[in-house]
C-alpha positions as CSV (number, residue, x, y, z in Angstrom):
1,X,20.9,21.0,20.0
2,X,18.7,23.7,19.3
3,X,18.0,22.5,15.8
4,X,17.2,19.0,17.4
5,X,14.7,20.8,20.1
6,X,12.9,22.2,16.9
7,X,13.1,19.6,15.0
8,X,11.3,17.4,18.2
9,X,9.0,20.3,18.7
10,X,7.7,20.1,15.3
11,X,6.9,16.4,15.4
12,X,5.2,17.0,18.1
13,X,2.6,19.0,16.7
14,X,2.4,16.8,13.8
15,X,1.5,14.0,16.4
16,X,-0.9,15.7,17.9
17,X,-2.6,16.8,14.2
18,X,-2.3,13.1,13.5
19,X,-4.6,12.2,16.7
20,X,-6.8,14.9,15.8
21,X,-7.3,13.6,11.9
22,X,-7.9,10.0,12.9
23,X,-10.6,11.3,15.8
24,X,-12.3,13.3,12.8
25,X,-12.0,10.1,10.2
26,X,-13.9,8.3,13.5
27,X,-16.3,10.5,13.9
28,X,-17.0,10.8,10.2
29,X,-17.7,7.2,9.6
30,X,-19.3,6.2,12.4
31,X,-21.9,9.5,12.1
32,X,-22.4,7.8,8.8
33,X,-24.2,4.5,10.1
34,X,-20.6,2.6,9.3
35,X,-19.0,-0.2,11.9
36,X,-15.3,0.0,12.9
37,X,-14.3,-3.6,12.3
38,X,-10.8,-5.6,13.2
39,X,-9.2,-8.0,11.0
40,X,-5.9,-9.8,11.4
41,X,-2.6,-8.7,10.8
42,X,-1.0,-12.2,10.4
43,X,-2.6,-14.0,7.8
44,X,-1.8,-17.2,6.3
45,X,-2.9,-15.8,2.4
46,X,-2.7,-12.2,1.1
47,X,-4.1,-11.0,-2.9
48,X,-0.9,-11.9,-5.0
49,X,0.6,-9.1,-6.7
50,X,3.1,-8.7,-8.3
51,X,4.1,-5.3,-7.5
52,X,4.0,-5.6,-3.7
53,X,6.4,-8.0,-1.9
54,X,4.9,-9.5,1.5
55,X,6.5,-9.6,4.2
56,X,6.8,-13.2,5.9
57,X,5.8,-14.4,9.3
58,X,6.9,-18.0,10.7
59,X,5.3,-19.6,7.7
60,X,2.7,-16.4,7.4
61,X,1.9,-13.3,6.2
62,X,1.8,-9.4,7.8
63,X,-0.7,-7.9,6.3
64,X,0.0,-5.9,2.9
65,X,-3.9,-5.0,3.1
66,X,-7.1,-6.0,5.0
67,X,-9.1,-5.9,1.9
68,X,-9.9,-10.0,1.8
69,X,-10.9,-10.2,5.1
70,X,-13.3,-6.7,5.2
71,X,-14.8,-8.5,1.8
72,X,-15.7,-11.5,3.7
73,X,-17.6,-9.7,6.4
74,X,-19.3,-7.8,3.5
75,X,-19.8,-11.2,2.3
76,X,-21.5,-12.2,5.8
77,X,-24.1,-9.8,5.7
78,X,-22.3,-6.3,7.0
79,X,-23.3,-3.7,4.9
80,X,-21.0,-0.4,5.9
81,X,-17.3,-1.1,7.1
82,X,-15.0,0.8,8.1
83,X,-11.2,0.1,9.8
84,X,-7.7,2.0,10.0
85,X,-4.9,-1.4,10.2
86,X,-1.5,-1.2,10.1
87,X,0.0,-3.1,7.0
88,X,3.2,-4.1,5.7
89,X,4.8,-4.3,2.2
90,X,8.6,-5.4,1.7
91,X,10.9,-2.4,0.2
92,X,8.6,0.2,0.9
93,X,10.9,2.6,1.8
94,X,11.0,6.5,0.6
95,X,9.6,9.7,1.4
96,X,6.3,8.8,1.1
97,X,7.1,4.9,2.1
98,X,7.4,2.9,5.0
99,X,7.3,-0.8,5.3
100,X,4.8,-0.6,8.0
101,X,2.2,2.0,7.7
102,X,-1.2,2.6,8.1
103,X,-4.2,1.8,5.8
104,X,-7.7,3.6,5.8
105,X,-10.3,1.4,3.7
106,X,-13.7,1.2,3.8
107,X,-16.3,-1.0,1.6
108,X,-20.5,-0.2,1.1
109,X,-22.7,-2.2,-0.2
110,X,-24.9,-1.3,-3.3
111,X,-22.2,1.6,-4.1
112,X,-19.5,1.4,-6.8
113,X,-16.5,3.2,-7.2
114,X,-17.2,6.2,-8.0
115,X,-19.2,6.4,-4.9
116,X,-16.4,5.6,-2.6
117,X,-14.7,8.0,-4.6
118,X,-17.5,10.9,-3.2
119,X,-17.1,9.6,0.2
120,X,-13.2,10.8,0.1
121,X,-14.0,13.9,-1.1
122,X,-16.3,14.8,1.6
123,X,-13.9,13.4,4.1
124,X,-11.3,15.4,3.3
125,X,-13.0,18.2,3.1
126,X,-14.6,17.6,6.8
127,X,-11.1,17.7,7.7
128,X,-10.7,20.9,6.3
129,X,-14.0,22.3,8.0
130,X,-12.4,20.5,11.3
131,X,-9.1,21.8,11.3
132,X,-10.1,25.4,10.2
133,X,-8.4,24.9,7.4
134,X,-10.7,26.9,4.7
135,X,-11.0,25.5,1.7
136,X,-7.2,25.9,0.1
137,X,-4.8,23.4,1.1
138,X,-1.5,24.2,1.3
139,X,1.0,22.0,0.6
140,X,4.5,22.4,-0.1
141,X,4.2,26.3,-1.3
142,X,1.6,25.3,-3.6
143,X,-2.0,25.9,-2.9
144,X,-4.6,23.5,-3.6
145,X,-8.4,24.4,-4.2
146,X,-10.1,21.5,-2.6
147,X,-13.7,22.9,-4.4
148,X,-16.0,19.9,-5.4
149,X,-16.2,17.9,-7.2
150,X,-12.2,17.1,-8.1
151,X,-12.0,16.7,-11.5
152,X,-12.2,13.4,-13.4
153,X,-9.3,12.7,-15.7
154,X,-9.4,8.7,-17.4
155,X,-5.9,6.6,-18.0
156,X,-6.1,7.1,-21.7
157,X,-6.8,10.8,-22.0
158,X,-3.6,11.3,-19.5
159,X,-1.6,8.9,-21.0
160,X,-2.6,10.5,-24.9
161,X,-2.2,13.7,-23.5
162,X,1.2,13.2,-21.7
163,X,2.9,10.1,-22.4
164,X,2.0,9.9,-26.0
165,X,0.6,6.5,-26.4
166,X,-2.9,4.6,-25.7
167,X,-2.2,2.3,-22.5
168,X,-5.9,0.5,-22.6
169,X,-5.6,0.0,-26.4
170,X,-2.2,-1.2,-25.6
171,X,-1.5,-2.1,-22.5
172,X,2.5,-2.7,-21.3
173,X,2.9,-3.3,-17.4
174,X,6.3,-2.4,-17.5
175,X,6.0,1.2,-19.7
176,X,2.8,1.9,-17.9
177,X,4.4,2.2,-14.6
178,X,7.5,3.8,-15.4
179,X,5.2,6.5,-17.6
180,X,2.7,7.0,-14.5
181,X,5.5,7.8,-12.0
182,X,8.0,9.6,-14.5
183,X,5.4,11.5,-16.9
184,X,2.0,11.2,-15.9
185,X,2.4,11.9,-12.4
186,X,4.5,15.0,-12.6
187,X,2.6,16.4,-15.3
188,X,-1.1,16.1,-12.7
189,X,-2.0,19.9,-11.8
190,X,-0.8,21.0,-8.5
191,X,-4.0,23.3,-8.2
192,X,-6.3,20.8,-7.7
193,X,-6.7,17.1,-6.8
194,X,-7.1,14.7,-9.4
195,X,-9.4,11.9,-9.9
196,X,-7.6,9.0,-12.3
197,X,-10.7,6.9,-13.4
198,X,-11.0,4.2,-15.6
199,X,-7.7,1.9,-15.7
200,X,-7.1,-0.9,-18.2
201,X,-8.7,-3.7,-18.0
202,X,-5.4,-5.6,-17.6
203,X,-4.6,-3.2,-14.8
204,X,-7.9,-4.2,-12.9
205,X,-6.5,-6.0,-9.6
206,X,-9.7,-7.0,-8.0
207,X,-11.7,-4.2,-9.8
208,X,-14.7,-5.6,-11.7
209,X,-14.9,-4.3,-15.3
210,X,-17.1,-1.5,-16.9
211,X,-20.5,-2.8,-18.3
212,X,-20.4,-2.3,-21.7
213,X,-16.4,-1.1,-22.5
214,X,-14.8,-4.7,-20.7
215,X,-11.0,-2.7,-22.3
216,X,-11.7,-0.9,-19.1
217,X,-12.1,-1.1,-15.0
218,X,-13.8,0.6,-12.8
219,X,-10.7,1.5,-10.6
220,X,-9.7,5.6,-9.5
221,X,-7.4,6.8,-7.8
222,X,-6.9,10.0,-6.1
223,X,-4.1,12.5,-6.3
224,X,-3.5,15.5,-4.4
225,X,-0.5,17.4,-4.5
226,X,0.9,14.7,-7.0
227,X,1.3,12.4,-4.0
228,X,-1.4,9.0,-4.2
229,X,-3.8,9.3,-1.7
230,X,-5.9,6.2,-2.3
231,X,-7.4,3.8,-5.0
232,X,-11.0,2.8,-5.4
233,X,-12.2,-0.2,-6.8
234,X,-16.6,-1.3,-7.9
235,X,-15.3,-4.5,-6.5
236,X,-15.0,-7.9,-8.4
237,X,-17.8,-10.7,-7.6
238,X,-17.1,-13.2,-9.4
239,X,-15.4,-15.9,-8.0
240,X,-14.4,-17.8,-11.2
241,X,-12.8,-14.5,-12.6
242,X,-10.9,-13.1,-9.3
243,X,-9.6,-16.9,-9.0
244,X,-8.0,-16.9,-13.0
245,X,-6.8,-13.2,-11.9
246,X,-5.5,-14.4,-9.2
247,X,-3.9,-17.7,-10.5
248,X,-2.0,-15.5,-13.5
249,X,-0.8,-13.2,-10.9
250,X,1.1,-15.7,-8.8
251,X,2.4,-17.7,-11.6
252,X,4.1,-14.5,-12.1
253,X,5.5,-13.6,-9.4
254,X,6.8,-17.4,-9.2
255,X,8.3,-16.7,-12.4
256,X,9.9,-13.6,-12.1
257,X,10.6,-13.4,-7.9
258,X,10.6,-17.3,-7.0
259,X,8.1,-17.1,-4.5
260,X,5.2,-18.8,-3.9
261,X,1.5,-17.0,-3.0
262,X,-1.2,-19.2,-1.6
263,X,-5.1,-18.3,-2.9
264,X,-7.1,-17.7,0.0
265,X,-9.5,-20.4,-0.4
266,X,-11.8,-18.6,2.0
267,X,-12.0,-15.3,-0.1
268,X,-12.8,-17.2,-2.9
269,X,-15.8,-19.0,-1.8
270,X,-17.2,-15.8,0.3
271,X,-16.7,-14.2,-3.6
272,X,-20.0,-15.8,-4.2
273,X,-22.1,-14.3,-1.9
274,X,-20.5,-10.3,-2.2
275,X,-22.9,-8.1,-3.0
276,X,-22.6,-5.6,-5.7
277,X,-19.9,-3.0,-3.6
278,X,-17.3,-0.3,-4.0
279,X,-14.5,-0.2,-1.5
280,X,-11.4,2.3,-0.9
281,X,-8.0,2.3,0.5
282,X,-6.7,5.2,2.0
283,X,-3.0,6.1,3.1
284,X,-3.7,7.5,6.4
285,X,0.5,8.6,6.8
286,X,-0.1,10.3,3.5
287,X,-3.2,12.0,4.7
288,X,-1.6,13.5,7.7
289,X,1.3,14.5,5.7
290,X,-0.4,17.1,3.3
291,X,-2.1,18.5,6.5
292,X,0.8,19.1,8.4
293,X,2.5,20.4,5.2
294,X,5.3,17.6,5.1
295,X,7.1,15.9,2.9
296,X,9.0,12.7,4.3
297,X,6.6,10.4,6.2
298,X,8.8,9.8,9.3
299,X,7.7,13.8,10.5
300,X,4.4,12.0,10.8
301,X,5.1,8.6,12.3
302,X,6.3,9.0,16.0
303,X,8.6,6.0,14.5
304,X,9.3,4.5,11.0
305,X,12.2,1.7,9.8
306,X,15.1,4.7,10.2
307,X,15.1,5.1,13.8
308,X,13.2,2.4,15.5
């Protein structure tokens, strides 16, 4: 019982630290001219891919991201965006996985990825300033010097350097994944945060791809602590591209998982009027976890999938 109390006590405070980082991520965006928006949950169309299974409802979808919908708004007119939604993705489960969790992303017009990218640099370290925190996170008995800017690293120099082999020259979905998470990953310093820039071009999602070098995207993502904190896109506008994409994408998940993923029709046809933009997701459990110093996201979530 004592153990329990403890155990209860320390949630607690992880709770609390939770309320206090999502008043700060507030505070933050709105202080910089951004609007909170809503989108829905239940959606009749999500982005197919092929490495995140949706999770059905009566005919539906939950919500594995509220990118399409915030890129319609953009698409509208709204030029700063903001919202924290709660999303769902079948299988996610893990210490750093839940299949319902909670999404940060945020989208400005006339900025690209790289920009978005700055924007989570300064919020973290506001956080930091917030929470008294200094500027060493630590996480895990390691210590993490949060000084900016985070170093850049691209695909290829990580993968030459660690994995041995040239994914944009080469490109294998299969080997690419299992080298991120088994040898690239692992391998990222522990010192500092690191910025992965630059994926394949065959790896772009619903990144538009680098003027001048079309091998690559402009897609980053962020690591910290070796955990993946979010992913940045300079986001696609053409419609006839993000439509063949998008069409390859669910003819292989047909294929390969027998299930069938609608194009949003609507997404499409805002494409044509989205304005050059960069846009970022965010995990907002993960977040919480390095700043309460915790490893399994249920110490963060008052309730995941284990003990609902």
């Amino acid at each position: 019982m004592p153990a329990e109390r403890e155990r209860l006590a320390r949630k607690k405070n992880n709770l609390e630290r939770r309320a206090r980082i999502y008043d700060i991520v507030h505070e933050f965006f709105r202080g910089r001219g951004f609007l909170e928006v809503e989108t829905p949950i239940r959606v009749p169309c999500i982005a197919p891919e092929l490495n995140i299974s949706p999770l059905k409802s009566e005919g539906w979808f939950l919500a594995a991201s509220p990118e399409l919908h915030m890129k319609r708004l953009l698409a509208a007119g709204y030029k700063q965006i903001f919202q924290i939604s709660h999303c769902f993705r079948k299988g996610e489960h893990g210490g750093q996985h839940n299949p319902e969790f909670s999404l940060l992303e945020w989208y400005r017009a006339g900025a690209g990825f790289m920009d978005v990218i700055s924007d989570t640099e300064q919020l973290v370290c506001t956080l930091m300033q917030e929470l008294h925190a200094g500027n060493i996170l630590r996480y895990q008995g390691q210590e993490i010097a949060l000084d900016l800017p985070w170093p850049r690293l691209s695909v290829k120099d990580a993968f030459l350097k660690i994995a041995g082999w040239d994914p944009v020259a080469d490109y294998n979905a299969e080997r690419f994944d299992y080298d991120m998470a088994t040898l690239v990953l692992p391998a990222l310093s522990m010192a500092r945060p690191t910025v992965l820039v630059e994926y394949p071009a065959a790896a772009a999602s619903l990144a538009r791809l680098k003027t001048g070098d079309n091998s690559v995207a402009e897609r980053a993502e962020v690591f910290i602590g070796t955990m993946e904190l979010a992913n940045a896109y300079s986001e696609l506008t053409d419609a006839a591209e993000q439509r063949q994409r998008f069409m390859k994408e669910a003819a292989q998940i047909e294929r390969e998982h027998g299930q069938v993923i609608p194009l949003s029709e609507p997404f499409l046809e805002a494409l044509s009027f989205l304005p050059e933009c960069g846009g970022i997701a965010l995990g907002m459990d993960r977040l919480v976890m390095l700043f309460c110093d915790v490893e399994n996201i249920d110490e963060v979530c008052a309730f995941t999938e284990e003990n609902i």
